[in-house]
The first five atom37 places (N, CA, C, CB, O) and aatype in JSON, in Angstrom:
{
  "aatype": [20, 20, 20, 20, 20, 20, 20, 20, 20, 20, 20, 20, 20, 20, 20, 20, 20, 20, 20, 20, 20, 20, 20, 20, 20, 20, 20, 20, 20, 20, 20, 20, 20, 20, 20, 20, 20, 20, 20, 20, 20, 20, 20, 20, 20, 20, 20, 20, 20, 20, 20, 20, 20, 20, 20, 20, 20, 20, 20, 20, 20, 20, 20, 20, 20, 20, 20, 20, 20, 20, 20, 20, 20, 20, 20, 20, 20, 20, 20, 20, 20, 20, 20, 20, 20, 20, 20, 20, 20],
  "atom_mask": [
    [1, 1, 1, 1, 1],
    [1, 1, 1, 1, 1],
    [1, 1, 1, 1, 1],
    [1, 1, 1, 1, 1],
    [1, 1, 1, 1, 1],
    [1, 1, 1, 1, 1],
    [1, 1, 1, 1, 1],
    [1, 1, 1, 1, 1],
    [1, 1, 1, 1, 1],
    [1, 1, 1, 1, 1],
    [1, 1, 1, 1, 1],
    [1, 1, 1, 1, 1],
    [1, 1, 1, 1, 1],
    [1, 1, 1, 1, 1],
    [1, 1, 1, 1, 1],
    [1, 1, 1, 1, 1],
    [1, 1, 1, 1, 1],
    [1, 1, 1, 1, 1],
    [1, 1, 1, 1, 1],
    [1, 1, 1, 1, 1],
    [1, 1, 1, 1, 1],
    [1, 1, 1, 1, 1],
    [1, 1, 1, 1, 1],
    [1, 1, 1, 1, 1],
    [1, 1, 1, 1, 1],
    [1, 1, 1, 1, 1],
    [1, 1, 1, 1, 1],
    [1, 1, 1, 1, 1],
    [1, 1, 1, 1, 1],
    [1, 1, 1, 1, 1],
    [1, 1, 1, 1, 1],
    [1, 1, 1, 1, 1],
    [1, 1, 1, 1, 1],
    [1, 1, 1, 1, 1],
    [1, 1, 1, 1, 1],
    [1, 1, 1, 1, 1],
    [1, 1, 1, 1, 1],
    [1, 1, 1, 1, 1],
    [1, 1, 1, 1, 1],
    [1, 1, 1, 1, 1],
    [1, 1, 1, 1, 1],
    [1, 1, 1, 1, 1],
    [1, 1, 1, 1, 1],
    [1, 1, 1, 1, 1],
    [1, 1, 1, 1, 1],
    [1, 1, 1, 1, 1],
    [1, 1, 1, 1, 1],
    [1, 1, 1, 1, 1],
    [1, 1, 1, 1, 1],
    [1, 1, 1, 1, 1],
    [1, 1, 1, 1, 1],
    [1, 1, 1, 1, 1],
    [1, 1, 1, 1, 1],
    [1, 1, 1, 1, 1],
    [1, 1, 1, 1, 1],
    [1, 1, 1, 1, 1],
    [1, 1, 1, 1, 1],
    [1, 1, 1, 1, 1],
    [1, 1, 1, 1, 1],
    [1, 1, 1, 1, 1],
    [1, 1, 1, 1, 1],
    [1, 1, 1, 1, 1],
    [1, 1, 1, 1, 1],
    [1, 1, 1, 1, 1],
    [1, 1, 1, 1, 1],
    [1, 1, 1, 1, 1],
    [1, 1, 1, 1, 1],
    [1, 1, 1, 1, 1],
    [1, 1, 1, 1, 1],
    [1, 1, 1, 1, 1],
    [1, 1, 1, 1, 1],
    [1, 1, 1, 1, 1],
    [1, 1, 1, 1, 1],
    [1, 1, 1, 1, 1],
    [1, 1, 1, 1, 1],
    [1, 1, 1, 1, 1],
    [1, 1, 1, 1, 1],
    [1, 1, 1, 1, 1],
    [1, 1, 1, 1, 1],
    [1, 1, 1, 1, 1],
    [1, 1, 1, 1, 1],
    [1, 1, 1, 1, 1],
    [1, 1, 1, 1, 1],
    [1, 1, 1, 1, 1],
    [1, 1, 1, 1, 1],
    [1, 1, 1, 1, 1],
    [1, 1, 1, 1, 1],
    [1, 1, 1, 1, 1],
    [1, 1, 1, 1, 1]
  ],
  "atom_positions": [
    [[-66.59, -18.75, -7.41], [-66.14, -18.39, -6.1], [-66.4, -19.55, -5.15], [-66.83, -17.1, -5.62], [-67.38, -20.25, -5.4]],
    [[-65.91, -19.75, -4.46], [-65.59, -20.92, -3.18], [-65.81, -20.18, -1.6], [-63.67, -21.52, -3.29], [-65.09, -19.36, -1.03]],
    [[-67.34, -20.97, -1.08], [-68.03, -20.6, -0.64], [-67.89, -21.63, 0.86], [-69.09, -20.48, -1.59], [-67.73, -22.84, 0.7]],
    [[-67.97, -21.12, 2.13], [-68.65, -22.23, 3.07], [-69.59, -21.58, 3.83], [-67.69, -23.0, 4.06], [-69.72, -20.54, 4.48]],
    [[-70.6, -23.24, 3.32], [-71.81, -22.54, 4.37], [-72.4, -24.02, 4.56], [-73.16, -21.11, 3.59], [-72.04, -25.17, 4.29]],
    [[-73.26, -23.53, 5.02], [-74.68, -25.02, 5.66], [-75.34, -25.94, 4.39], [-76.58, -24.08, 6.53], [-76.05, -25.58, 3.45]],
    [[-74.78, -27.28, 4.75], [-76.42, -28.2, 3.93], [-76.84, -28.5, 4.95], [-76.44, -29.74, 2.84], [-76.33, -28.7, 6.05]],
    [[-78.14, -28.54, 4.43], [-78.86, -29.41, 5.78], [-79.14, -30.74, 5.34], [-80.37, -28.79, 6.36], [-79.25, -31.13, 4.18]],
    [[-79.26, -31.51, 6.6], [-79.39, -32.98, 6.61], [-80.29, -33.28, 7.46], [-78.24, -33.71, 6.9], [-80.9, -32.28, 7.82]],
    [[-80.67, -34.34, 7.99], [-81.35, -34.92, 9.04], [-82.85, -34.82, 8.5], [-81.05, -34.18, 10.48], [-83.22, -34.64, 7.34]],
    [[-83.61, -35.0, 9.66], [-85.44, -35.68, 8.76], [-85.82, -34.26, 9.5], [-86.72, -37.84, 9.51], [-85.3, -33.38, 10.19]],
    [[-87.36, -34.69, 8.77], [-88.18, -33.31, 9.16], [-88.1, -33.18, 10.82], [-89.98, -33.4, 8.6], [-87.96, -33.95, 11.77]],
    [[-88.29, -31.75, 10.61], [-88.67, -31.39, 12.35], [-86.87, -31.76, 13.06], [-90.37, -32.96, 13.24], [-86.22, -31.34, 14.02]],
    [[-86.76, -32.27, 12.5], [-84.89, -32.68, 13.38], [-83.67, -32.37, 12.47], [-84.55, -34.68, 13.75], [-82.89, -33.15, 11.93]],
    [[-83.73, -31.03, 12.45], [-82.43, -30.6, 11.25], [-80.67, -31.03, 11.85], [-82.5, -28.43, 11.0], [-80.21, -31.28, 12.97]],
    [[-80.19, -30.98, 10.7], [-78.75, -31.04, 10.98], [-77.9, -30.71, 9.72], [-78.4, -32.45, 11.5], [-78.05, -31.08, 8.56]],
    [[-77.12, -30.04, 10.19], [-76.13, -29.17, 8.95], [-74.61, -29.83, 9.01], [-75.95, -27.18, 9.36], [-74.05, -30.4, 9.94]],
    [[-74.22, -29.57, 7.83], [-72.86, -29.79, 7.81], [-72.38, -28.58, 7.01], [-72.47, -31.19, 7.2], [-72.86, -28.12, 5.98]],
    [[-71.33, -28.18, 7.73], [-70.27, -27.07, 7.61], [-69.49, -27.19, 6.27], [-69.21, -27.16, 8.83], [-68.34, -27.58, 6.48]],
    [[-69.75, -26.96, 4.98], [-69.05, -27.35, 3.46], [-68.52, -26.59, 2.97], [-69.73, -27.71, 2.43], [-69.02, -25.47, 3.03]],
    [[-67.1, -26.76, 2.16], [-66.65, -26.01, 1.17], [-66.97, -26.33, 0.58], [-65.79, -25.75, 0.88], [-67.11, -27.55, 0.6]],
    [[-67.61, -25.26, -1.01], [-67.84, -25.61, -1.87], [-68.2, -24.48, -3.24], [-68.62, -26.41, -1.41], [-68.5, -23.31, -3.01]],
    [[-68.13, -24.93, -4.35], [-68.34, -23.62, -5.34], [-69.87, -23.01, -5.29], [-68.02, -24.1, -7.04], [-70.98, -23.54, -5.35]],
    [[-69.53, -21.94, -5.19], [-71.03, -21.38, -4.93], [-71.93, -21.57, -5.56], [-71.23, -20.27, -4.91], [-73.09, -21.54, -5.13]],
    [[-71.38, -21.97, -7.45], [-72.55, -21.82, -8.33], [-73.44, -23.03, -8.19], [-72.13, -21.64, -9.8], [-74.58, -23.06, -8.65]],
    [[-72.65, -24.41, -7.26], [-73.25, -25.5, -7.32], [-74.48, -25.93, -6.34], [-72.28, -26.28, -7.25], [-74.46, -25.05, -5.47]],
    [[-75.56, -26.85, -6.03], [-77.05, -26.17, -5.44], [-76.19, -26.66, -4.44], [-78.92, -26.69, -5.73], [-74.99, -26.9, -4.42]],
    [[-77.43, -26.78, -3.31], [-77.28, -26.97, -1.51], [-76.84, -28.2, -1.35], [-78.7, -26.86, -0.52], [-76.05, -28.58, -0.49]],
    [[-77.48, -28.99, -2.4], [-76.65, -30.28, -1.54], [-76.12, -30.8, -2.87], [-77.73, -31.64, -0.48], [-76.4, -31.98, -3.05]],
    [[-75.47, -30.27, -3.79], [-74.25, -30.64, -4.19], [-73.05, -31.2, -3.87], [-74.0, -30.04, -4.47], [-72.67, -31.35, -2.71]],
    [[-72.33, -31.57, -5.04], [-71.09, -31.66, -4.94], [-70.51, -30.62, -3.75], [-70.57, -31.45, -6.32], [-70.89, -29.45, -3.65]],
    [[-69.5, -31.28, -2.86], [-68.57, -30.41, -2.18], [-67.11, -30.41, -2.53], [-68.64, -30.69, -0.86], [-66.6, -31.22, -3.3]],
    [[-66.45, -29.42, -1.91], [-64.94, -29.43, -2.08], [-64.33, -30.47, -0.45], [-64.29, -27.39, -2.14], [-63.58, -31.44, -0.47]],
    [[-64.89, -29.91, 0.61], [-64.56, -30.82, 1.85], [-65.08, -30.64, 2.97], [-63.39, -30.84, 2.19], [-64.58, -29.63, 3.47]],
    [[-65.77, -31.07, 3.57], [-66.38, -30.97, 4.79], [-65.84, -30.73, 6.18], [-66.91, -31.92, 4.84], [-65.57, -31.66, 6.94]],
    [[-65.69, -29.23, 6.54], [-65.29, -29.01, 7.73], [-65.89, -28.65, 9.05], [-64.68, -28.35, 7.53], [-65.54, -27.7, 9.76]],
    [[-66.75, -29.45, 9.29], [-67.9, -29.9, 10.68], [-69.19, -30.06, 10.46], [-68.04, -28.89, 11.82], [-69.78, -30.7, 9.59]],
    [[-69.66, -29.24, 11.58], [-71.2, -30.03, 11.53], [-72.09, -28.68, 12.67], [-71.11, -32.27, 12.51], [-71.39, -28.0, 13.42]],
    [[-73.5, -28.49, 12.62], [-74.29, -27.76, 13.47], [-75.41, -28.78, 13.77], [-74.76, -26.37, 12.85], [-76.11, -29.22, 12.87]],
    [[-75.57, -29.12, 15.02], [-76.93, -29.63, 15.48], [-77.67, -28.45, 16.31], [-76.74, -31.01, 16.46], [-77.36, -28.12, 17.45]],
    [[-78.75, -27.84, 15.51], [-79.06, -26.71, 16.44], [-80.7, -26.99, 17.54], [-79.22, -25.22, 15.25], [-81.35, -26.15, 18.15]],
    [[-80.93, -28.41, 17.43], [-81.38, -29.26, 18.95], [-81.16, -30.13, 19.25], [-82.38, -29.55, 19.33], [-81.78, -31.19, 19.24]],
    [[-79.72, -29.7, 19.73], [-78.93, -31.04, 20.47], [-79.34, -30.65, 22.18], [-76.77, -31.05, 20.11], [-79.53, -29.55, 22.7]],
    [[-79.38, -32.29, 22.87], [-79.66, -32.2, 23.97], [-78.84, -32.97, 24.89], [-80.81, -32.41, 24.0], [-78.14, -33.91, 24.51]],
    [[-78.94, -32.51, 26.33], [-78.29, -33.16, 26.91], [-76.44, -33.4, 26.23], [-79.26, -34.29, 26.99], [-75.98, -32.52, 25.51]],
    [[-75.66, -34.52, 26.56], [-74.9, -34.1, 26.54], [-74.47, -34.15, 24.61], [-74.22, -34.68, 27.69], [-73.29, -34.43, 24.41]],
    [[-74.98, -34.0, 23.82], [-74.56, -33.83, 22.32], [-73.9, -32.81, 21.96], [-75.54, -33.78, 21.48], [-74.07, -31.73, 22.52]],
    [[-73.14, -32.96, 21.1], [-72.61, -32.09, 20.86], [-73.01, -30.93, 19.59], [-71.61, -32.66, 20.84], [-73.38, -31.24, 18.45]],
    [[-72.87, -29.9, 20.0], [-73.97, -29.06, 19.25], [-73.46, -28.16, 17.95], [-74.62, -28.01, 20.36], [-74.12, -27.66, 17.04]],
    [[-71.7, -28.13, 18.24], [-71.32, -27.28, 16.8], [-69.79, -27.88, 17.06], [-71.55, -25.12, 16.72], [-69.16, -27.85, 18.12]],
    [[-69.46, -28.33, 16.04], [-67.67, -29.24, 15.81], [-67.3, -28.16, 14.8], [-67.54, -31.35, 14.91], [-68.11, -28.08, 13.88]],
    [[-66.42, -27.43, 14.76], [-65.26, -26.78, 13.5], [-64.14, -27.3, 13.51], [-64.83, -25.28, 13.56], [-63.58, -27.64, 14.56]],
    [[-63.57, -27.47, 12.17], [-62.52, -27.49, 12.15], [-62.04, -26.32, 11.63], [-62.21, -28.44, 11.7], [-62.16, -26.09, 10.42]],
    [[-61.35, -25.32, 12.58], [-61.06, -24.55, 12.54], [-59.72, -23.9, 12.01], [-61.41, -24.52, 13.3], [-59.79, -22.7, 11.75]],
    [[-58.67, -24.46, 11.85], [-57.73, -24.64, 10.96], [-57.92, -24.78, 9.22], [-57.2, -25.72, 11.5], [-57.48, -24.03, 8.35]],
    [[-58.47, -25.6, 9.12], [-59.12, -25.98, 7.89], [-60.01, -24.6, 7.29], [-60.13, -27.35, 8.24], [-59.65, -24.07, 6.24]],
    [[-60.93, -24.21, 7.91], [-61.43, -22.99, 7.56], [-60.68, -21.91, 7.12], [-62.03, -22.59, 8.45], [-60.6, -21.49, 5.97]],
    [[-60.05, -21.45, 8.22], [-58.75, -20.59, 8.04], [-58.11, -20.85, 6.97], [-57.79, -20.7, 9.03], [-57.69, -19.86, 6.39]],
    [[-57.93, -21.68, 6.58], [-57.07, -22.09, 5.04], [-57.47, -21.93, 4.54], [-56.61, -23.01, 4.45], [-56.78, -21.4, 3.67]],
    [[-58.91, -22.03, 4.12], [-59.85, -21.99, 2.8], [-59.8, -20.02, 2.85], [-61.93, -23.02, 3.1], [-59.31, -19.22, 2.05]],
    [[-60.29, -19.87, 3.69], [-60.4, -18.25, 4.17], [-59.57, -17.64, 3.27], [-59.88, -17.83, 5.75], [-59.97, -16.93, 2.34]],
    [[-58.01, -17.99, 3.61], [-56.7, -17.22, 3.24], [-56.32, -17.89, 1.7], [-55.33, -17.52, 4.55], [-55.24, -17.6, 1.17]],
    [[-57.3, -18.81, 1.04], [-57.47, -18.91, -0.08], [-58.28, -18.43, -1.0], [-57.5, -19.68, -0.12], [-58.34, -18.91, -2.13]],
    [[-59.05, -17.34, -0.59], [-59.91, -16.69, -0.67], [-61.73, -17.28, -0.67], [-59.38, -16.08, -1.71], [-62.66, -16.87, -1.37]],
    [[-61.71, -18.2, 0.25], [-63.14, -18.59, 0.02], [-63.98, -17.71, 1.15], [-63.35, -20.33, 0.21], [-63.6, -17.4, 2.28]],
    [[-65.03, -17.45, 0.61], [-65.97, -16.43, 1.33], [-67.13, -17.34, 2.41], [-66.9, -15.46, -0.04], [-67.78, -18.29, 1.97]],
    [[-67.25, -16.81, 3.95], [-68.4, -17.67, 4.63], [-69.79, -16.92, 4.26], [-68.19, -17.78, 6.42], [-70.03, -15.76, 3.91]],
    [[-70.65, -18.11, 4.5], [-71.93, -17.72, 4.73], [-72.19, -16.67, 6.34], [-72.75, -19.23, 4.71], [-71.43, -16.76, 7.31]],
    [[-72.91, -16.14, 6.31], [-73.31, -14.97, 7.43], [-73.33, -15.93, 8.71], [-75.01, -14.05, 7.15], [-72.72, -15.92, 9.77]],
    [[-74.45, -16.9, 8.08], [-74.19, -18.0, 9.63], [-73.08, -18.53, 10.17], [-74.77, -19.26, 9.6], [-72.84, -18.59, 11.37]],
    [[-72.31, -18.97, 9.17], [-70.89, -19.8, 9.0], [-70.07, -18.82, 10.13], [-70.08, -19.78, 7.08], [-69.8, -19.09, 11.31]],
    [[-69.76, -17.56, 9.31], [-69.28, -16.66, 10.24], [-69.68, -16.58, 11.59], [-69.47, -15.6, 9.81], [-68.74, -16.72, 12.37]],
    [[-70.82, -16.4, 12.12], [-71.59, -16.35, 13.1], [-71.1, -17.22, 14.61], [-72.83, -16.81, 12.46], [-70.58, -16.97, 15.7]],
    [[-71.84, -18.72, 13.59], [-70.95, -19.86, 14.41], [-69.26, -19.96, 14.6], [-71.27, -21.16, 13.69], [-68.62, -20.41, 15.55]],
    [[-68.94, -19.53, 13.71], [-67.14, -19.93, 13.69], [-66.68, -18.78, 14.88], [-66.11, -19.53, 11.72], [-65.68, -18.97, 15.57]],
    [[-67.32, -17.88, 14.98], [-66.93, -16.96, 15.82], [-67.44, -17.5, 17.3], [-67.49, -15.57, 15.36], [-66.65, -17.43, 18.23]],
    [[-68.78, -18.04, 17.51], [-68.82, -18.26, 18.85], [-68.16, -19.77, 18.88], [-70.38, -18.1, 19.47], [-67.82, -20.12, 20.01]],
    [[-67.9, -20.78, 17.75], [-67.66, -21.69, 18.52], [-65.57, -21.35, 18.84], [-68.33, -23.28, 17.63], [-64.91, -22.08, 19.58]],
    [[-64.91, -20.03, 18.03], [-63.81, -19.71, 18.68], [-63.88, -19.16, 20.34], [-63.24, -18.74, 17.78], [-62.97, -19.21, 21.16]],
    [[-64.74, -18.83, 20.46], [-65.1, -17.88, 21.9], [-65.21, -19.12, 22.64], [-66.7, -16.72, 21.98], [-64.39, -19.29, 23.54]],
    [[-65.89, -19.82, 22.48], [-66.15, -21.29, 23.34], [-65.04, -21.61, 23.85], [-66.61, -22.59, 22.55], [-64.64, -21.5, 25.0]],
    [[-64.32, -22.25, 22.44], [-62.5, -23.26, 22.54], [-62.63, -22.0, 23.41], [-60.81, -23.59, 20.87], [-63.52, -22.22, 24.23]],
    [[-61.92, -20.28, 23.64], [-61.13, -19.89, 24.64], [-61.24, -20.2, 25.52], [-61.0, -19.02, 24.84], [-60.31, -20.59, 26.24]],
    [[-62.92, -20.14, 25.95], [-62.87, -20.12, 27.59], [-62.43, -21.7, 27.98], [-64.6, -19.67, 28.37], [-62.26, -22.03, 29.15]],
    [[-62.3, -22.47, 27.04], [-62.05, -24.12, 27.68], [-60.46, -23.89, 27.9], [-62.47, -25.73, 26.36], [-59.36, -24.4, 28.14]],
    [[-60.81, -23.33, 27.76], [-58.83, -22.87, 27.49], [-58.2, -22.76, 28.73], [-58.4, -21.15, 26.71], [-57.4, -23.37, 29.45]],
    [[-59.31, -21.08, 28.66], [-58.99, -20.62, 30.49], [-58.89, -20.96, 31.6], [-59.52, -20.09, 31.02], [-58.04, -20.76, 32.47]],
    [[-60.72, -22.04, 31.51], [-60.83, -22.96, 32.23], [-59.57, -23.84, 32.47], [-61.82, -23.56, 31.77], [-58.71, -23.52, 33.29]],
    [[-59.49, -25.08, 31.62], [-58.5, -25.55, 31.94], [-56.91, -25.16, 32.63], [-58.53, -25.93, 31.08], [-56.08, -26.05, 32.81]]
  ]
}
């Protein structure tokens, strides 16, 4: 099954994830299928704190790949975000 969820990256105490497709049976920081963003969850000032590619997801989705709980989580607020930039604008 074809899975997206979090590896983590970055050094101790300063995590950073990247957003991966990939087969589930393979470990965390395996092989991937393709990398569609990134989570910095202490980003400061002006950094940027969650990138999707959100199209890309959607495809994998409607190919039947399943998210992680977080994956979901984020993909949902960082869609809520894009709207209001939307509105805003």
């Amino acid at each position: 099954m074809v899975t997206i969820r979090l590896t983590r990256r970055g050094a101790r105490n300063l995590p950073f994830y990247h957003v991966v497709v990939t087969d589930s049976r393979k470990r965390q920081g395996g092989s991937i299928l393709e990398q569609v963003g990134f989570f910095n969850p202490v980003a400061r000032g002006k950094e940027v704190r969650l990138k999707l590619e959100i199209d890309r997801i959607d495809h994998w989705v409607k190919l039947g790949a399943q998210m992680s709980d977080r994956v979901g989580a984020l993909s949902k607020e960082f869609r809520k975000q894009n709207a209001t930039q939307a509105v805003a604008a």
